[in-house]
N, C-alpha and C positions, 0 to 999 in steps of 0.2 A: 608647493610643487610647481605651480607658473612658474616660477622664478627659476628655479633649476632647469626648464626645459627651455627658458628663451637664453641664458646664460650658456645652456649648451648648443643653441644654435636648431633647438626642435619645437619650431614657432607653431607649427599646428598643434601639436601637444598644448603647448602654451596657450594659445589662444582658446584651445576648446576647455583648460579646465576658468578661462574667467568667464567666460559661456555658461558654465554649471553653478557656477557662482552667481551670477546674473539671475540665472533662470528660477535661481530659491531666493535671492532678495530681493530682485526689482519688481515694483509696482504692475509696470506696461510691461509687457513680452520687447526685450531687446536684446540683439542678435551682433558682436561683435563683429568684423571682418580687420583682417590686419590692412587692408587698404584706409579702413575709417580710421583706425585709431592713427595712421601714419600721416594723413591729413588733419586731422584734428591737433595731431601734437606740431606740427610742421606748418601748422596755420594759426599758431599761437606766438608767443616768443616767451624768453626765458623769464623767470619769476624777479623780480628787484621788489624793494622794500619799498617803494613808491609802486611798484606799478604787479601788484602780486597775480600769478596766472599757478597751475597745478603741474605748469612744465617746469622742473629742478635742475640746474644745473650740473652735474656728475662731476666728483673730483676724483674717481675710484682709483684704487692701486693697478687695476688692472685694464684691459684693452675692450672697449665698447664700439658695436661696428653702429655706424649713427644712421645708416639707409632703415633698419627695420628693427634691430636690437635693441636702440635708446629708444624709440617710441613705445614697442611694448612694453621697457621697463616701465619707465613711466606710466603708464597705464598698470601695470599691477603695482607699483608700489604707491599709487591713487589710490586704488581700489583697498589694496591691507587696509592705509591710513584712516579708512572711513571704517572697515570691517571693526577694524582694531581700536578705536576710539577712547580714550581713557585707560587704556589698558598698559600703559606706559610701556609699548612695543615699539615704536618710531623711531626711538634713539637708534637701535640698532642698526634701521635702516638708513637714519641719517650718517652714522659712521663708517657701516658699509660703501657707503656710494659717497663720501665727503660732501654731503650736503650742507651748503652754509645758511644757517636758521637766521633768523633777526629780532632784535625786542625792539616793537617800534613804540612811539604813542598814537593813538587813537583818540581823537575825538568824537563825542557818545553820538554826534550826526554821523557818524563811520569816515571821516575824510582824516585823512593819515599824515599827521603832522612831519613825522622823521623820525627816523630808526634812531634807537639808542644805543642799543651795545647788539655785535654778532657775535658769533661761534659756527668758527669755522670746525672740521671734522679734527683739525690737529691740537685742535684748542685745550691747550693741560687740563680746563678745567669740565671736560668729558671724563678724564681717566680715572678709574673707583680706584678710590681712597683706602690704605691699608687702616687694618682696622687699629685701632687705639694703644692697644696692647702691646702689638706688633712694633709699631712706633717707638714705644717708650722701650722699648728692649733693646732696638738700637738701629731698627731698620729704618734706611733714611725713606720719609713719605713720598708720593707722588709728585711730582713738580703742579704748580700752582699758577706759578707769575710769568713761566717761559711758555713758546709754544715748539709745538714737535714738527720736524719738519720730513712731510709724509714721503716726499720722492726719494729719502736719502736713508728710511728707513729698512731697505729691503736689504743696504749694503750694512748698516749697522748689523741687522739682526747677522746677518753672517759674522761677522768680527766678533761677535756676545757668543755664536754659538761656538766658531774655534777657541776662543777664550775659556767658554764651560770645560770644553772636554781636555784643555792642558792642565788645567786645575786639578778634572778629575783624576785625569791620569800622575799626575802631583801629589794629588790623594794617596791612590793607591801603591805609585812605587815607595812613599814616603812612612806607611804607615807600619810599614814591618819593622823599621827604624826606632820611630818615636813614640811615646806611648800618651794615647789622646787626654787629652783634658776629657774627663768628667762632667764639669760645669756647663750646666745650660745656658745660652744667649738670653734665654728667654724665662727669664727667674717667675717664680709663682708668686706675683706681688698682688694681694688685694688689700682695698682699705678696710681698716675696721668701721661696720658701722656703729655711727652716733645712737641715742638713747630717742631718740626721735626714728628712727627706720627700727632698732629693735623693734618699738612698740608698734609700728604701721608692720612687721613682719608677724606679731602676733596675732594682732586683731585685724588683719588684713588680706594676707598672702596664705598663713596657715589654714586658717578657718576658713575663707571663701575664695581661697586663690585668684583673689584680687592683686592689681600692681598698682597701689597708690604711689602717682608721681607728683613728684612735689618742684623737684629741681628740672628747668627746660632743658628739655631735647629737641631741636629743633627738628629732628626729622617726624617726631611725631604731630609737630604742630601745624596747624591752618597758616598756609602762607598766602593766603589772602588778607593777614590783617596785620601790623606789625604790635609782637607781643612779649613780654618782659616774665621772668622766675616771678613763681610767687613768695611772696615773706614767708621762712622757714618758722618761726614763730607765731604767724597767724596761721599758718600751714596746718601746725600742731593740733590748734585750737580748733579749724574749722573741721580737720579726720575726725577730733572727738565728736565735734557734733554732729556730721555726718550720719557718722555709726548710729550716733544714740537716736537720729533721727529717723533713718531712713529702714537702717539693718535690723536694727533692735525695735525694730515697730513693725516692720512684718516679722520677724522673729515671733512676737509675739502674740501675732495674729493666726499665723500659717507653719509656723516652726523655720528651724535653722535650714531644714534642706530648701528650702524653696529660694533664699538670698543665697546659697550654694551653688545650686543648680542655673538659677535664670539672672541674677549680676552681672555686670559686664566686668570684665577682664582686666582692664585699666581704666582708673579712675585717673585723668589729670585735673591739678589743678594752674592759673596762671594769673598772673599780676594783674594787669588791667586788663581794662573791658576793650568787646571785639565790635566796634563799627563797621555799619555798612554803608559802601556808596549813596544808598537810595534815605538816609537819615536813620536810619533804624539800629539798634544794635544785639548782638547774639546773646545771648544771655547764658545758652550752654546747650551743648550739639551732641548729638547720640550719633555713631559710625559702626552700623551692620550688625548691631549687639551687640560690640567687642569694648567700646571706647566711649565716656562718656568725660566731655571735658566742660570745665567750670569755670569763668574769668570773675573779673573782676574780687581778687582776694584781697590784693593790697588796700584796697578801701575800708577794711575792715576797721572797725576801731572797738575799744574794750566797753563800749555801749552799743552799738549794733552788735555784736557778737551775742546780748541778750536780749536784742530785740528784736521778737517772734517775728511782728509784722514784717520788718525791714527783709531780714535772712530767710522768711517763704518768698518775698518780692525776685532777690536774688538771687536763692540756692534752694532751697527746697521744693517750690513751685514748678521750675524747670527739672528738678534733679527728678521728682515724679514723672514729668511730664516724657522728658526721655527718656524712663524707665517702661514708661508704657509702652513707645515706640518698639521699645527689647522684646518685651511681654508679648503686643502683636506680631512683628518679626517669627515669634514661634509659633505661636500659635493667632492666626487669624483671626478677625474679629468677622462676628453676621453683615456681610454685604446691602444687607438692608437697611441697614445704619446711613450710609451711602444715600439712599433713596428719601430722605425725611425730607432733605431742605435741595434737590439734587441742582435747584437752577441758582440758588442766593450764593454759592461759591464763589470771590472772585481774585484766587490767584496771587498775584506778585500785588497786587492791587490794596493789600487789606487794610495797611498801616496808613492810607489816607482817610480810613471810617472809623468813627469814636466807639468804644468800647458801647457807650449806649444807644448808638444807631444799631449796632449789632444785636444787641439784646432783642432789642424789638424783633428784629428776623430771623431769631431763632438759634443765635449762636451765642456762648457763654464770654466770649472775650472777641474780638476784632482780627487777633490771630486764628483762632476756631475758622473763622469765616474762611482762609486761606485753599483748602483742601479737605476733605471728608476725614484723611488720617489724622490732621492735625487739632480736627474738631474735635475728633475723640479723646486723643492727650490730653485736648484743652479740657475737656467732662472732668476726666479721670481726676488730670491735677488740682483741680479748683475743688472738687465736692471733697476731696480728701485732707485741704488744707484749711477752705473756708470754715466757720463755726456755723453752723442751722443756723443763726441769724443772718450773717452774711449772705448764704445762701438765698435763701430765704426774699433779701432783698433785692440782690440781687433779679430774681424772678419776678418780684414788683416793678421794676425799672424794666424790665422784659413785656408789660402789659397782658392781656389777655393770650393772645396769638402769640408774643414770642415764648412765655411761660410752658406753654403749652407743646411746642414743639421740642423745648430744652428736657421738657417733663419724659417725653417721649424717646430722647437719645440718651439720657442718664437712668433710663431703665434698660435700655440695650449694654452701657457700658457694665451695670452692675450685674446683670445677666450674664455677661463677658467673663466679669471675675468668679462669682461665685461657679459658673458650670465650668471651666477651663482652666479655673486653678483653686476653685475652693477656698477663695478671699470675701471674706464679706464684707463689702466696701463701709457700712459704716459703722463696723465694728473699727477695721482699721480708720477710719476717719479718728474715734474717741481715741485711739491710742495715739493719733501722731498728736492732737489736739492737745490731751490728757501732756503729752511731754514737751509741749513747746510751752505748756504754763508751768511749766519745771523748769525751764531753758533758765531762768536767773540764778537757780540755784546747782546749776551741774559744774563741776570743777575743772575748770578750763586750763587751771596753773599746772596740775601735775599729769603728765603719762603714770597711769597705772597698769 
């Protein structure tokens, strides 16, 4: 609503609703006047890829009075940008107003080496892409490689729109005449699927209206890492284990509704593994309860594919462990969990402390140590995959004091599961246990 009242030229309107806005988000009481924001924007200069400031440039289609009109734009479409944050609303306002963005590098001291590529507002590669289908029917796609040239666009759209309606009327004088084709542009072409998605459609999508993806889409992927299809033939191999691991073992702890019910959506899987800047790497990521994706598949070989230890390291350890995340997402875990170890947390920090400095302190793994939610996955996934000896040892290497406090959150987690979903964690423990010493003998060659 700012925005429509300083575009119409009704700047107290405008001013007063960033004022309400202010008044529910800002920390300190602060009180806009259009004299400040007009000095502040007016005592900056404009944003450059060397030299960045929160004043933008405006390429707009239309006419901005620059004494009071550009400043308060500026100032609300500041203030969205923060509002708005991740919320992938920007673009909008970058195109509206021809704002030209920049991919710079950065150096991790913050000093800004030199921009790499821009995108100005006319730039083809802003404009949404027709869809797939649409394309192969015959419609030519979006331009890519050219750019649009925005001041000549208001004379084109004229030219397109007398052009529409000679056609139409083309149409219509021409149709009493000639008798229309029939045939659609847009033929109903689908692929059959392979004997591979049959089978991920039955024991997959029907039963628990799961989307096992196996082939990259790159819009569903982490573009923070550069990442590769996973092998359709290990592909195969690892859904079967999957299932028999994960589905079919609470299955038969808790019955089918409950992998029905609380599973996420899509499973992906992806070729290699996902590195991080700081040396670390992702093992496999849960997204809001919807999305749980899995790397490194292409590594696979026809001996780890039967090796328990290897494939908990990889996939089952994490696939639990982001399964929990889903589990708490609905249902909360006792905040007092939170409170056992509340100061030994330390953050982005973790992956510099050995798995057995941590034990000592009361965390199960180094990642545990991270954040109070991740301790708890970290509980969940370990006591369900380790054997009582592991375990076991584990909590000898933990000493007195760290034993002791692990003892104390793997009773919160187990309390978790049995009262809030009626799992009894080491009942399921014997069943995943119980099938990963079957993992050599389960048939990996056929979809059945």
């Amino acid at each position: 609503m700012p925005e429509a009242y300083a575009l119409t030229g009704q700047y107290d309107k405008a001013l007063a609703d960033l004022n309400s806005e202010l008044k529910v988000l800002a920390k300190a009481p602060t009180t806009l006047t259009l004299e400040s924001i007009k000095k502040f924007y007016k005592g900056i200069s404009y944003y450059t890829p060397m030299s960045p400031t929160p004043k933008k440039k405006f390429h707009a289609d239309f006419d901005i009075e620059p004494e009071t009109q550009e400043p308060l734009l500026q100032a609300i479409l500041q203030m969205r940008r923060l509002l708005t944050m991740h919320e992938g609303l920007r673009m909008q306002d970058v195109k509206r107003y021809g704002i030209t963005i920049y991919r710079r590098q950065i150096l991790q001291s913050g000093k800004i080496i030199a921009p790499t590529d821009s995108l100005t507002a006319s730039d083809p590669r802003l404009a949404v892409q027709l869809p797939v289908e649409t394309i192969k029917a015959g419609l030519q796609a979006n331009p890519r490689n050219t750019k649009i040239n925005r001041r000549s666009s208001k004379m084109k759209k004229t030219y397109i729109v007398f052009a529409l309606l000679a056609m139409v009327f083309g149409l219509l004088t021409s149709c009493c005449e000639e008798k229309l084709n029939s045939q659609t542009i847009f033929p109903d072409v689908t692929d059959k699927p392979d004997h591979l998605e049959e089978w991920i459609a039955d024991n997959y999508l029907l039963p628990y209206n799961v989307d096992f993806q196996y082939k990259l889409d790159e819009i569903e992927t982490d573009r923070k890492h550069n990442l590769v299809p996973a092998d359709s033939a290990k592909s195969a191999k690892l859904a079967i284990i999957i299932k028999y691991m994960w589905f079919d073992a609470y299955n038969e702890v808790v019955g089918q509704s409950f992998i029905k019910e609380n599973s996420p959506r899509v499973l992906m899987l992806l070729g290699n593994p996902a590195y991080n800047s700081n040396g670390t790497e992702t093992l496999a990521t849960a997204e809001g309860g919807y999305k749980v994706t899995l790397y490194r598949v292409n590594s696979l070989t026809n001996k780890l594919l039967r090796d328990y230890k290897t494939l908990n390291y990889l996939f089952f350890h994490t696939m639990h462990h982001e399964f929990t995340h889903i589990l708490n997402q609905r249902k909360p875990y006792d905040t007092a969990f939170d409170l056992i170890t509340p100061s030994t947390y330390i953050s982005g920090e973790w992956y510099q402390h050995s798995d057995e400095e941590c034990l000592k302190e009361g965390f199960i793994t180094n990642y545990a140590r991270s954040e109070p939610r991740e301790d708890f996955a970290e509980l969940m996934s370990i006591y369900i995959t380790d054997t009582p000896e592991q375990w076991n040892d584990r909590l000898k290497k933990a000493g007195t004091k760290g034993a002791e406090l692990i003892n104390q959150k793997i009773t919160f987690v187990k309390a978790y599961m049995q009262n809030s979903w009626n799992v009894n964690l080491d009942q399921l423990r014997d069943v995943i246990l119980r099938r990963g010493e079957s993992l050599s003998s389960l048939n990996l060659e056929t979809l059945n």
